[in-house]
N, C-alpha and C positions, 0 to 999 in steps of 0.2 A: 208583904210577901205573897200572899194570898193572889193579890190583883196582878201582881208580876206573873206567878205561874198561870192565872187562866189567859191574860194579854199573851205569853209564851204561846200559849197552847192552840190559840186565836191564830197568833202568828206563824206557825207550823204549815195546818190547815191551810191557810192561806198560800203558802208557797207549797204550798205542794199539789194547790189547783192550778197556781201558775206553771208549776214544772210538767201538771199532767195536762196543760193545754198548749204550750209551748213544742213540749215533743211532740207532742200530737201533728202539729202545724212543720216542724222545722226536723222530726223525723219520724218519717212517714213510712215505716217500714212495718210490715205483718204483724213482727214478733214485737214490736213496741206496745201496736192496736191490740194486741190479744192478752199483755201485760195490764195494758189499762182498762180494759175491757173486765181481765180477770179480779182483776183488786177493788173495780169499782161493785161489780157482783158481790166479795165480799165483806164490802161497805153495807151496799144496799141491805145482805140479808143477816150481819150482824144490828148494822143501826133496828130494820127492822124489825127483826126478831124481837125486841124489847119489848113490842106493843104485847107479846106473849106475858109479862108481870100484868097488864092491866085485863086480863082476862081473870073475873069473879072467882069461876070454877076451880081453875089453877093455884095450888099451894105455892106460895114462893121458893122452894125446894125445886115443885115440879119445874116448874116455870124456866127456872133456870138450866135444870136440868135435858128441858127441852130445848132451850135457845144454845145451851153448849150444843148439841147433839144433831144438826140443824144448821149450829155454823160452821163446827168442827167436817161432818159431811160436804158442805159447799167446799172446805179449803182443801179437803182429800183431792173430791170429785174434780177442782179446777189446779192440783197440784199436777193429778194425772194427766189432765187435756194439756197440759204447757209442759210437763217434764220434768220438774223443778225438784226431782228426786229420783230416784231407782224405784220400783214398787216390791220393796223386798219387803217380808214379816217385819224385819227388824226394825225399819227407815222409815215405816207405815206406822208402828207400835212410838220410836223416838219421837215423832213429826204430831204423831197424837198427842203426846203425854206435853209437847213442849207449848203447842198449844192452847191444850187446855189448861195446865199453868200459869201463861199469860192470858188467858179470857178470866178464870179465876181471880188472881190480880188486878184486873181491871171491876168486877164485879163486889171483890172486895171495897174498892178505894170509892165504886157509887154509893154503897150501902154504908159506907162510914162516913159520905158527906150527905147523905140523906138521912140517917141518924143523927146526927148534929143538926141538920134544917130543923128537923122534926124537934128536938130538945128545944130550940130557938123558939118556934113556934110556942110551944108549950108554955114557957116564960112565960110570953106575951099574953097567953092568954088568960095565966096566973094572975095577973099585975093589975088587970085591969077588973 
């Protein structure tokens, strides 16, 4: 089941560089470029971001709490330049919180497969 969901997850990714080079070629319009443009920025400075856990200085708390705060800003900042919301208290505060929710979630699901690595390891090194 394991190897089905990360082939899944393989297989996403993969169609969705097809879909984001395809359109790119077959539709060539502003708001497409500026769509893929904007999503691939939010690629960049979440995948990015991460290398902020392997900074010594940084608590894992902080770390995190830096890389929310960091990507959550990039997806404001590039919600604003496309439009992809009203800028009202309300839709700013929603769009925040939903978010950060899914970054959380995602943040959760590394640290509970890097806790199991981690236990794996340990075994191993038990055994021997």
């Amino acid at each position: 089941m394991k190897d089905f969901i990360r082939r899944s997850f393989q297989g996403i990714c993969l169609s969705m560089l097809i879909f984001a080079v395809m359109g790119a070629i077959y539709s060539p319009s502003p708001v497409y470029l500026k769509l893929l443009i904007s999503w691939s920025l939010i690629g960049c400075v979440c995948g990015g971001g991460s290398l902020l856990y392997q900074v010594d200085t940084l608590s894992p708390i902080l770390a995190g709490a830096c890389h929310l705060t960091l990507s959550l800003l990039t997806f404001l900042g590039l919600a604003a330049w496309n439009q992809w919301f009203p800028l009202t208290w309300g839709i700013i505060l929603s769009a925040s919180l939903q978010f950060s929710f899914i970054f959380i979630l995602i943040a959760l699901a590394y640290y509970l497969y890097y806790k199991k690595q981690i236990k794996a390891i340990n075994r191993k090194l038990k055994q021997e």
